[in-house]
N, C-alpha and C positions, 0 to 999 in steps of 0.2 A: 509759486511752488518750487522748492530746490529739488534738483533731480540727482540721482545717486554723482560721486564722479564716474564720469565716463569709462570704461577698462579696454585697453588694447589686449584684443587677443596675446594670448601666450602658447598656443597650438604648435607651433613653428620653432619654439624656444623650446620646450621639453619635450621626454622621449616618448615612444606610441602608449607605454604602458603608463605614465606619470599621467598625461591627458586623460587615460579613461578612468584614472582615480579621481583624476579631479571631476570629469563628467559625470562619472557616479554620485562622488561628496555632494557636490552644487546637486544633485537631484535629490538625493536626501535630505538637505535642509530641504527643500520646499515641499517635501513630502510631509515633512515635523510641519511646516506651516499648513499645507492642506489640510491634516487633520486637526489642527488647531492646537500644536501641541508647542506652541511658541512660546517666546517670550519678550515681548517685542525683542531689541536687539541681544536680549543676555540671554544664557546657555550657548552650549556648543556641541560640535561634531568633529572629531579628527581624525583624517587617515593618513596612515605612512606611506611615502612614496615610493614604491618597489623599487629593492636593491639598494632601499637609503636605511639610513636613522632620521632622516629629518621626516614631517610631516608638515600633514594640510591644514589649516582652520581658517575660520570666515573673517571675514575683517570686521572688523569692530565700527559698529555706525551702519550697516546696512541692516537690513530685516530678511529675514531667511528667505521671505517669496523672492527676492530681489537677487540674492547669490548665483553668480556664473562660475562655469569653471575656471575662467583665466581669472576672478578676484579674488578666487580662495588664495590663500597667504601661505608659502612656505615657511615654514622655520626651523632649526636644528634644535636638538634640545637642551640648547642652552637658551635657547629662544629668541634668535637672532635671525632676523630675516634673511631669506638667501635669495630673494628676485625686490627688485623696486616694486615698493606698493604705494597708495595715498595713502593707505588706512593703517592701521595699529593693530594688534590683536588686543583680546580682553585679557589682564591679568592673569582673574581667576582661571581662567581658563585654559590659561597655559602651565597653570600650577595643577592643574589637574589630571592635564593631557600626560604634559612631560610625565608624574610619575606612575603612568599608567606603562607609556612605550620605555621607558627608560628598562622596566623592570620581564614584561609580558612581550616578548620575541614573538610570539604565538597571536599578537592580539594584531591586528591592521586596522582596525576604526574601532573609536571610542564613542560612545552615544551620550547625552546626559540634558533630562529637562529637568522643569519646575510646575510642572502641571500642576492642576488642583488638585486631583485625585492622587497622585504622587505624592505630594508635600502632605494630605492628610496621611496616609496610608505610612509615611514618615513620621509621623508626627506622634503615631501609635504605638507605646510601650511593646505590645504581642507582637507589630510589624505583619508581613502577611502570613493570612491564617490559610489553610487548607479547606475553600471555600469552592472552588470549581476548578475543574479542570485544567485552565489557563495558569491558576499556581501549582500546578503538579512541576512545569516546566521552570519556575522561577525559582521554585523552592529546593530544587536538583542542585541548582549550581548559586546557593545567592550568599555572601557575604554582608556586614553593617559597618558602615564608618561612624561616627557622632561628632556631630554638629562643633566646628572650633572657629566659627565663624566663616566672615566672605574670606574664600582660599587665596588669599593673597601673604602669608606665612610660608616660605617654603620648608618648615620645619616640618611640616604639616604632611609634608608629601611620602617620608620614611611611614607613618601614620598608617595612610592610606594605601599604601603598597604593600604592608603586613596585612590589611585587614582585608585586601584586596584578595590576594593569595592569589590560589588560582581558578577562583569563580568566573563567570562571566554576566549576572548581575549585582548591582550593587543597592542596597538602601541606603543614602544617606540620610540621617537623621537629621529632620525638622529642615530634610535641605529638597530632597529631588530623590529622581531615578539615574541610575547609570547601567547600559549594557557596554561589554566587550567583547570582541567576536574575531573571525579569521576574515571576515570581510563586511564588507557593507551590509550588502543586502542581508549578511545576517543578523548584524547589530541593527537597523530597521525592524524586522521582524522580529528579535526578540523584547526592540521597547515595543513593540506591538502587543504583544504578548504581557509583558512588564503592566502597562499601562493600562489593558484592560481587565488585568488581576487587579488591579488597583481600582479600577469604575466597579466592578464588580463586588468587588467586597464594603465602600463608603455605600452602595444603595442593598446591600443586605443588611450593612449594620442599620441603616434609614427605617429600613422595615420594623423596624422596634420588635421583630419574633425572635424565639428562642432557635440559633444559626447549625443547621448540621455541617461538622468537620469531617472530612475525607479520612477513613480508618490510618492509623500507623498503618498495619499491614499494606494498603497498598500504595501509601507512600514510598515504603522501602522499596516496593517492586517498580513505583514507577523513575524514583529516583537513580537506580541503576541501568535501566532501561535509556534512559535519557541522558545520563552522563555519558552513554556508549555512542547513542547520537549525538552530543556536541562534540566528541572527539573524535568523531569520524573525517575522511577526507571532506566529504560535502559539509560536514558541520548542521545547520540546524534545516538546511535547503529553503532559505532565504531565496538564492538562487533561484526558484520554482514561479514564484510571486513577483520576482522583482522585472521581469521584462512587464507584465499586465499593469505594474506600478509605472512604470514609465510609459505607455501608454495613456494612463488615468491624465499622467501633466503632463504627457505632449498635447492633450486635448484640454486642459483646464489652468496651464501656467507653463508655454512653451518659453524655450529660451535657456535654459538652465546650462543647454551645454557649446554654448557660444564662450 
């Protein structure tokens, strides 16, 4: 059995605040694995390193249960590593990242899977419908890219950064999910939210019944109601949940922030 390469702590190497991004990042991949929202080693997660423009993402070849914080990978965004790693980044990934931070000052972690339910709910002309609850929150803030292939085009990225704007989810079509947030734990919680808009609407559509939609009128009310909560200082209170989430994996995948 080959075992990952080994990673010397980096604790000692960067500042208090750089570490706990990185100890948050590494806990959020494996939080994406806990709920099974992986891909073995393809998607990703990036956050900026405070008082930088460069950021974090996972090294290319491991699997997100496996992610520490000293193997998350720095890079500027020209995409050029700024500590010795063994690993590589993914392409795509950086094609992604980059023009998310390049453009969104406001954003600190980018989220982005390929779940099932995601990639259907993609995959659907109408995109998400006003089915429960959970898409009142997505539908507040959500933009649509279309599918131009695996994002290794950086042509691609002016693209995505218009269509971007200033939401903080995203539908890529026939592709995934993407949230943007002011930090971690809130882009967590909002593919939380993201993702189970998306389970929720493939087993409504299952049901083969005639679907009720959530009136306009209290779309508009909840949509301005919510856009005033993600541009609050707290933002979506990600925050709230995310100590009991670290909890969950110190008890079911400890390790993450070695």
């Amino acid at each position: 059995m080959n075992a990952p390469a080994a990673t010397v702590s980096v604790k000692t190497q960067v500042s208090a605040a750089e570490w706990q991004a990185r100890v948050d990042l590494a806990a959020c991949y494996r939080l994406i694995a806990l709920h099974g929202w992986d891909d073995l080693i393809f998607t990703h997660i990036s956050a900026k390193v405070p008082g930088t423009d460069d950021f974090l993402i996972n090294p290319y070849g491991l699997m997100f249960h496996e992610i520490t914080a000293s193997s998350l990978i720095k890079v500027d965004l020209a995409g050029t590593k700024q500590m010795d790693s063994p690993f590589e980044i993914n392409p795509a990934g950086y094609t992604i990242h980059s023009a998310v931070h390049e453009v969104r000052h406001d954003v600190n972690c980018v989220l982005h899977t390929h779940t099932a339910a995601g990639v259907a709910v993609a995959a659907q002309k109408a995109g998400i419908l006003p089915l429960s609850q959970q898409s009142l929150f997505v539908l507040a803030s959500l933009s649509h890219h279309d599918y131009e292939g695996v994002a290794l085009n950086h042509e691609e990225k002016a693209r995505l950064q218009a269509d971007l704007g200033n939401t903080n989810f995203m539908l890529l079509r026939n592709h995934g999910l993407m949230t943007c947030a002011g930090s971690i734990a809130d882009a967590f919680l909002m593919m939380f939210i993201f993702q189970r808009t998306c389970e929720i609407q493939v087993m409504a559509q299952s049901g083969g019944g005639e679907l009720v939609q959530i009136p306009q009128t209290i779309l508009d009310g909840a949509r301005a109601m919510i856009s005033g909560v993600m541009r609050s200082p707290v933002g979506m209170g990600g925050a709230l949940p995310w100590p009991a989430l670290l909890r969950k994996l110190d008890q079911q995948n400890p390790g993450y922030d070695s």
